[in-house]
N, C-alpha and C positions, 0 to 999 in steps of 0.2 A: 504494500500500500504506500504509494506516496502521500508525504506529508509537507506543508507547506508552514512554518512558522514564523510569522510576519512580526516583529519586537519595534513598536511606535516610540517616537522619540519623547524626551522629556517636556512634561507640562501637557503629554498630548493623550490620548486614547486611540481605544479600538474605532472609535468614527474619525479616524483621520481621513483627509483628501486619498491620499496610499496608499491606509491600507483599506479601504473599501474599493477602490478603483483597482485592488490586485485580486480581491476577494471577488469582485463581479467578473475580471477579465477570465481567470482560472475555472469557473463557475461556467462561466459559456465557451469558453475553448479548452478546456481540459477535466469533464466536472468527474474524473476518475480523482483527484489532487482535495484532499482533505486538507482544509485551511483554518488557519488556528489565527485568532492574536488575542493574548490575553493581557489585560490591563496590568499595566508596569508603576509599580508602586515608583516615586520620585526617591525614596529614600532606598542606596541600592543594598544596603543586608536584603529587604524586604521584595526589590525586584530580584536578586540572586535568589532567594529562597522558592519566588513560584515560578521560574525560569526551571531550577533544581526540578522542582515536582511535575512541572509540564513535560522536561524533555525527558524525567523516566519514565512515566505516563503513556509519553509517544512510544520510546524505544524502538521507531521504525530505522532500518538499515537505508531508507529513501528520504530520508528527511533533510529539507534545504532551509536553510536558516534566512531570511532577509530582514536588515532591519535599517533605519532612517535617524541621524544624527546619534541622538542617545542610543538610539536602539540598534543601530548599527557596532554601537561601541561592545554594546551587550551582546551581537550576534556573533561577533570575533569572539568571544569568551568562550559562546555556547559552540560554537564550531568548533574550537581547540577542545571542547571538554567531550564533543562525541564525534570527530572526528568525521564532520559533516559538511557539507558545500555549505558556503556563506554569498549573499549578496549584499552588499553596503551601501548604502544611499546617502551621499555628504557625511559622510562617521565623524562621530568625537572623538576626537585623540586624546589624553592624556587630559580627561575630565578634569579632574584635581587641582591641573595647575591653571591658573588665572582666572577661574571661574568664580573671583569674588561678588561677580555682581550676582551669582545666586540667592546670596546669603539673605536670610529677612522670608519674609512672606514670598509665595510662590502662586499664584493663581491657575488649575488647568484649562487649557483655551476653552474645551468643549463642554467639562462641567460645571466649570464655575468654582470646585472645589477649594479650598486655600491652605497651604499648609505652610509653616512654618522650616528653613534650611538655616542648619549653623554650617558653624565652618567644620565638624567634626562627620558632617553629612558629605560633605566635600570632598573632606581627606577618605571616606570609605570608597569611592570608587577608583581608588590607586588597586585593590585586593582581585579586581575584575580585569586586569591589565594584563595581555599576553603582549610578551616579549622574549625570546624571539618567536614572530611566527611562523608556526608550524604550517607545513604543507601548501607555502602560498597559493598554489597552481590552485589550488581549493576555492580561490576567492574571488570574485568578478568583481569591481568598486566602481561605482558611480557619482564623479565629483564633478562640480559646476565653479567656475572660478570666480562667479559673482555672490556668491553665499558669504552674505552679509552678518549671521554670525559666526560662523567656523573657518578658521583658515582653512584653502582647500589643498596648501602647500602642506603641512602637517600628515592629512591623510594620502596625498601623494607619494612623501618620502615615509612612512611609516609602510605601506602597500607596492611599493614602488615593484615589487618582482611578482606582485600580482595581477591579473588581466584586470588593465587600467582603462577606464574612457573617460576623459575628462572633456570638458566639453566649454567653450569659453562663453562668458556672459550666465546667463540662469541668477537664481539665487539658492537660500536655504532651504527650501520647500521642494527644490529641483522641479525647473518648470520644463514640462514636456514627458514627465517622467513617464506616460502611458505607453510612451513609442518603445519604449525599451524591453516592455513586458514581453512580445517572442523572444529577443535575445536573453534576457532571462530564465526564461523556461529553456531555448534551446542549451546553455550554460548546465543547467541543473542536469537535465540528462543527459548530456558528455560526459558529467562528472557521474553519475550511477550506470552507466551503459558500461 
């Protein structure tokens, strides 16, 4: 059974632009592909721990990981930890460092939710950090050089020996990201074929 596990970026949900627009595309061109995204807590013990439970849960040997800014950071993790294709969309690199304007109240775009971030919430996504990575060939990364909050140099030279398209102009949200979806999927099955 293939499995699809989609990880939404920070502040954001499962009704993101992405990951419904992956969730419907798979849905009408592929609806063999079981799609998953589960709500990622902002605080990462607490996304690490139902990431943990999700992908024993899955334990399929077809499982591609893609995940968007935050959730991209977190799909590196979860690839390295079951030794599974990953696709990344604009990723966070190395959360931790300069991300003081997390700190303080945090709003989610889509619920409205509010939560409160120290700097002690900050420093815990250093523990989700693969370095070196393992198996790059694993990895397809989709960076836009107008992304307005992440540098997209960062996730370039971090991925650099991995199948790279970086794409000039865009922003954080990565606009156009629908056209990408065949090569996506073509990606995922190279890599389980």
């Amino acid at each position: 059974m293939k499995q699809l596990l989609y990880l939404h970026g920070f502040n954001s949900s499962p009704q993101s632009h992405k990951a419904r627009v992956t969730a419907q595309w798979f849905a009408r061109n592929h609806p063999d592909v079981v799609f998953q995204c589960p709500t990622l807590s902002l605080y990462p013990e607490e996304a690490g721990a139902t990431l943990e439970r999700v992908v024993d849960d899955i334990g399929s040997p077809s499982l591609l990981v893609l995940g968007s800014s935050m959730g991209g950071f977190y799909a590196t993790w979860v690839a390295a930890r079951c030794r599974c294709p990953a696709v990344l969309i604009n990723p966070a690199v190395r959360p931790w460092q300069g991300r003081e304007y997390l700190l303080g109240e945090q709003t989610n775009y889509h619920t409205g939710e509010t939560h409160w971030f120290e700097q002690r919430d900050i420093d815990a996504f250093a523990r989700f950090d693969v370095n070196p990575l393992p198996q790059p060939g694993r990895f397809l990364v989709l960076l836009q050089t107008g992304d307005e909050v992440l540098d997209y140099r960062l996730a370039a030279d971090k991925y650099r020996d991995c199948e790279l398209v970086v794409e000039e102009g865009g922003d954080h949200a990565f606009q156009g990201y629908e056209r990408h979806l065949p090569k996506i999927h073509q990606f995922w099955m190279q890599q389980i074929s």
